[in-house]
Residue, then its C-alpha position, 0 to 999 in steps of 0.5 A: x521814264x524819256x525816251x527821246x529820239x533823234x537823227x530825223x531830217x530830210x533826205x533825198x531818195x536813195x540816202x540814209x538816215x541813222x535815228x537814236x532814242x536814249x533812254x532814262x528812267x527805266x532798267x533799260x537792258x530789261x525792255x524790247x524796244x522798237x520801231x514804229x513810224x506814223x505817215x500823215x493820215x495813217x495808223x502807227x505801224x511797227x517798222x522794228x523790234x528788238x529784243x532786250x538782250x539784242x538777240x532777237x530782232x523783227x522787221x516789217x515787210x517795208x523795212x526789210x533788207x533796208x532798216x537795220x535795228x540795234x542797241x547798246x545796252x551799255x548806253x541805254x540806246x537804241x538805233x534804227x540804221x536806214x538805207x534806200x529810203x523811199x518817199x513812202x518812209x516819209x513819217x514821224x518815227x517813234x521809240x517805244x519801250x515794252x516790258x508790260x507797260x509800254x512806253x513811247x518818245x516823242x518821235x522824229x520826223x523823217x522827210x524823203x525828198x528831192 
């Protein structure tokens, strides 16, 4: 199983960013997949969730409103659609598979800045 993410970078405030993570190995339209992110000196916290056949989605508080979360089950992949960044979404970004056994990418940084 690969799960490799892609899109992160640096941006200024108020920009955006649209992260992918394509995966391989696995039957992907069987896994809910998500979001987590990881910021210097804290724990990994789920960001979005989605669910295997995309009908069911899941936010966290700071990403509510602003994050969007979708997938294509046809390409085995997974988007994070992220708006008005802030200097607290600065964080590696992590794709994770669930269905049982969980499977993880190797992140992407994402650096808001001016």
């Amino acid at each position: 199983v690969q799960l490799v993410e892609s899109g992160g970078g640096l941006v200024q405030p108020g920009g955006s960013l649209r992260l992918s993570c394509a995966a391989s190995g696995l039957t992907f339209s069987t896994f809910a997949m998500s979001w987590h992110r990881q910021a210097p000196g804290k724990e990994r916290e789920l960001v979005a969730y989605i669910s295997s056949d995309g009908g069911s989605t899941l936010y966290a508080g700071s990403a509510k409103g602003r994050f969007a979360i979708s997938r294509d089950n046809a390409k085995n992949s997974v988007y994070l659609q992220m708006n008005s960044l802030k200097p607290e979404d600065t964080a590696v970004y992590y794709c994770r598979a669930d269905r049982g056994l969980r499977y993880w990418g190797q992140g992407t940084q994402v650096t808001v800045s001016s």
